[in-house]
C-alpha positions as CSV (number, residue, x, y, z in Angstrom):
1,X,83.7,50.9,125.6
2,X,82.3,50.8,129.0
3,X,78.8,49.5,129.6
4,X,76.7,49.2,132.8
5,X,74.5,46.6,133.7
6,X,72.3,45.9,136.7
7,X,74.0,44.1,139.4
8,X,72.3,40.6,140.9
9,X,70.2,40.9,144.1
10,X,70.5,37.2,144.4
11,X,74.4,37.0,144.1
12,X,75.9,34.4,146.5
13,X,78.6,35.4,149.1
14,X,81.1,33.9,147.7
15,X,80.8,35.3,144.1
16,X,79.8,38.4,146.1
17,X,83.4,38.5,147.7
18,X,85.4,37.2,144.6
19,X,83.7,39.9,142.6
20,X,84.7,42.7,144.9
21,X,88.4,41.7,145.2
22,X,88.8,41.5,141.6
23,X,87.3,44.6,141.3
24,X,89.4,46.3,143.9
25,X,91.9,45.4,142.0
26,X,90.6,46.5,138.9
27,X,92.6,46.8,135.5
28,X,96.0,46.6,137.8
29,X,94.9,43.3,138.9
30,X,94.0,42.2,135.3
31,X,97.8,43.3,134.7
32,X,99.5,41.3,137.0
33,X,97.6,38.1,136.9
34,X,98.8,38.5,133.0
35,X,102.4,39.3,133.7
36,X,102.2,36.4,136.0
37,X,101.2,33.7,132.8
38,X,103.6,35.3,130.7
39,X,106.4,34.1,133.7
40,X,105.0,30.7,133.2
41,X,102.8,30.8,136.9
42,X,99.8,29.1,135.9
43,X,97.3,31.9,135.9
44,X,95.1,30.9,132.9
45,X,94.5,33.8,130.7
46,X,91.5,31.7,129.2
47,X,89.7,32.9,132.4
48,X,91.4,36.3,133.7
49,X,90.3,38.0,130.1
50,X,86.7,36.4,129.8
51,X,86.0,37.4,133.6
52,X,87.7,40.9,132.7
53,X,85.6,41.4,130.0
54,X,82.3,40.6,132.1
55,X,83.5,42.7,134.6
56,X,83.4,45.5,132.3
57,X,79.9,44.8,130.8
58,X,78.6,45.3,134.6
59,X,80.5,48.4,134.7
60,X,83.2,47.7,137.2
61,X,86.7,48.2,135.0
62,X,86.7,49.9,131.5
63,X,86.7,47.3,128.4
64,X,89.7,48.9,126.6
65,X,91.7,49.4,129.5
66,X,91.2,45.9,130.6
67,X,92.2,44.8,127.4
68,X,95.7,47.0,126.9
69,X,96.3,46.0,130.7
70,X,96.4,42.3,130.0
71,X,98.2,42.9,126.9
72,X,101.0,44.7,128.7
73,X,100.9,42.6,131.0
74,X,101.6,40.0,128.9
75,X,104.3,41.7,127.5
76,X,106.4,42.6,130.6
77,X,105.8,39.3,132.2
78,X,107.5,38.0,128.7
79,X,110.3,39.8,128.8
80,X,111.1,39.0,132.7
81,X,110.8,35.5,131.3
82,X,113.0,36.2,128.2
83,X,115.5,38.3,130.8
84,X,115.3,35.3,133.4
85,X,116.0,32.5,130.8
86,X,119.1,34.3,128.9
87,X,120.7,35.6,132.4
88,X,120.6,32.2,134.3
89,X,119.4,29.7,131.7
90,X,117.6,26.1,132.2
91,X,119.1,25.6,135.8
92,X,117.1,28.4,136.9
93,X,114.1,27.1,135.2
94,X,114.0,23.8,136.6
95,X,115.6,24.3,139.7
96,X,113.3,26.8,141.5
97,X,111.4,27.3,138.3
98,X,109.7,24.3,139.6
99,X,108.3,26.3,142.4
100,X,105.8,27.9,140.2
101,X,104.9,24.8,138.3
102,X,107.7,25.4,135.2
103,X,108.2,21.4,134.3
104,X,110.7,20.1,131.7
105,X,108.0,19.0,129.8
106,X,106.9,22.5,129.3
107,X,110.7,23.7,127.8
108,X,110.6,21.1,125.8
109,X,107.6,21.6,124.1
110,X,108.3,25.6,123.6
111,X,111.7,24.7,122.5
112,X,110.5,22.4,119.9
113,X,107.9,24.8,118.5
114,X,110.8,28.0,118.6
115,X,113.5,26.0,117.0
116,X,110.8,25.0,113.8
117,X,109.4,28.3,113.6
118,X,112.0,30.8,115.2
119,X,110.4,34.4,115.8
120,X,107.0,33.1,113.8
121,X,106.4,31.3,117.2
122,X,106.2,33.9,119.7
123,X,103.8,35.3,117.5
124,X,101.8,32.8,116.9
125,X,102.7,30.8,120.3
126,X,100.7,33.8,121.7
127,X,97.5,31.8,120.5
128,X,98.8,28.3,122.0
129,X,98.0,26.8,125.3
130,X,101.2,26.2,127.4
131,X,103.5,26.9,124.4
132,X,102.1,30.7,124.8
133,X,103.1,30.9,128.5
134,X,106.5,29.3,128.0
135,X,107.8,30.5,124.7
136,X,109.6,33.0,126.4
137,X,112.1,31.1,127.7
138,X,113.7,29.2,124.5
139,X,113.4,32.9,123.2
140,X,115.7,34.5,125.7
141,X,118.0,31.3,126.3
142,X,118.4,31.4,122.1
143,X,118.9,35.5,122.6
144,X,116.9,37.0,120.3
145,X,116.9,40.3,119.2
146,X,114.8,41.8,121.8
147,X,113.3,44.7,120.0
148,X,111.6,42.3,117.1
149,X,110.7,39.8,120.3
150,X,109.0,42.4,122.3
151,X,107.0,43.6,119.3
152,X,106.2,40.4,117.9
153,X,104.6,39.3,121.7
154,X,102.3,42.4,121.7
155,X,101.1,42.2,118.0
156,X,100.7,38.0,119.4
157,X,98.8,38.7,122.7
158,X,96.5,42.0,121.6
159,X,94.3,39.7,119.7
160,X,94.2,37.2,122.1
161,X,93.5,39.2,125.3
162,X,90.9,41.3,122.8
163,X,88.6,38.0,122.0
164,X,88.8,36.5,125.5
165,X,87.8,39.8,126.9
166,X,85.2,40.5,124.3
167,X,83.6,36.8,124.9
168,X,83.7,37.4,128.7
169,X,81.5,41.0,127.6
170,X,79.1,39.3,125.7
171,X,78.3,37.2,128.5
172,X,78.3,40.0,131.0
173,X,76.0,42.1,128.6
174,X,73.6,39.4,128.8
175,X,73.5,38.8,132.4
176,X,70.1,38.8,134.1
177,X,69.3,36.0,131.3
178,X,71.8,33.8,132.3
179,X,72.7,34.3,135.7
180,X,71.4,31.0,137.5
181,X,73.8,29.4,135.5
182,X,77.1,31.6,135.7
183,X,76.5,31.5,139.8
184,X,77.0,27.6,139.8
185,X,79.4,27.5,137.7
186,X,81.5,30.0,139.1
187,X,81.3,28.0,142.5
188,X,82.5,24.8,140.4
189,X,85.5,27.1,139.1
190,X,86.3,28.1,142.6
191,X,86.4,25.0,144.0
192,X,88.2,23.5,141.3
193,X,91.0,26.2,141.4
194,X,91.3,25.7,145.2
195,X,91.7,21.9,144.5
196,X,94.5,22.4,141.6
197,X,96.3,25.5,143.9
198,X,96.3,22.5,146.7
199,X,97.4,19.6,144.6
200,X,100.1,22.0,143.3
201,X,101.9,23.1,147.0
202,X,101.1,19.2,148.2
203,X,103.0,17.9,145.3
204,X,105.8,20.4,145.5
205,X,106.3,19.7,149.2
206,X,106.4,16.2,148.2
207,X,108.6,16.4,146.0
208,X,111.4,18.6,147.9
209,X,110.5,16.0,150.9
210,X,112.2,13.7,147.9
211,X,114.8,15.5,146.7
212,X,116.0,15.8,150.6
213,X,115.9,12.4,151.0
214,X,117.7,11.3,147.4
């Protein structure tokens, strides 16, 4: 499942570089960013699979690979989540959890969608936004059986990681047609995540500047 496309003589620079550190990273990269989500650090997988996958369609990382990466990766960042939550609970979480953008409202909701649907939700939780990257952590503070947990979030995030990544393909496969386009808005995205990885350090400084005045 590897495919090679032409690569754009007109790329800009800046799609240029983020291309090429990606890339450098390759399928390992893929992996972390995913174990990353799965530790509730918000690293959208709605964008690290799709961009995965097009990175395969040009031939830079293999499709499969990228795919079982992210899926692992989801996995093992799941149960550090799972292991963080049932060694050192909620004061954990919200204490320097917050560092990483873990918020109460985010517990609650995964809490309120485990204790309805038990060890259905990690499964389909997988399929969720934010109750996907935070189910863990009801899971491990209720103690689960881990064995039954760690199965149920791979048979939850292989489907997931395979139609992000085949989407992001499908694009990449039809690349010279469309890539005015993906250019600008892959400028928008970067600017946008620069703005929201800004927002997020400026508030947290603010709000430890609070908590040391309180």
């Amino acid at each position: 499942m590897r495919a090679r496309g032409p690569r754009p003589q007109n790329a800009l620079p800046v799609t240029t570089f983020i291309t090429h550190w990606v890339t450098s990273g390759g399928i390992v990269l893929v992996f972390l960013l995913m174990a990353a989500e799965s530790c509730g650090i918000p690293f959208p997988s709605e964008v690290i699979m799709p961009f995965a996958g097009f990175l395969a369609a040009q031939g830079h990382i293999n499709l499969t690979g990228a795919i079982l990466a992210g899926t692992l990766g989801n996995v093992v960042g799941s149960l550090v989540a799972y292991g963080l939550a049932a060694r050192f609970g909620r004061p954990l979480l919200l204490g320097p959890g917050r560092r990483i953008g873990i918020r109460e409202s985010h517990l609650d909701l995964a809490d309120r969608w485990f204790e309805r649907h038990g060890l259905l939700a990690v499964l389909v939780g997988r399929v969720l936004p934010v109750v996907r990257t935070y189910i863990s952590f009801p899971a491990g503070l209720a103690r689960v059986p881990l064995v039954p947990f760690t199965l149920l979030t791979f048979i939850g995030a292989l489907p997931w990681c395979i139609a992000l990544a085949a989407g992001g393909y499908a694009v990449g496969a039809n690349y010279d047609k469309i890539s005015g386009p993906i250019t600008i808005v892959a400028i928008i995205l970067a600017v946008v995540v620069v703005g929201v990885v800004i927002g997020w350090l400026v508030r947290g400084r603010r709000q430890a500047t609070a908590r040391g005045q309180s």
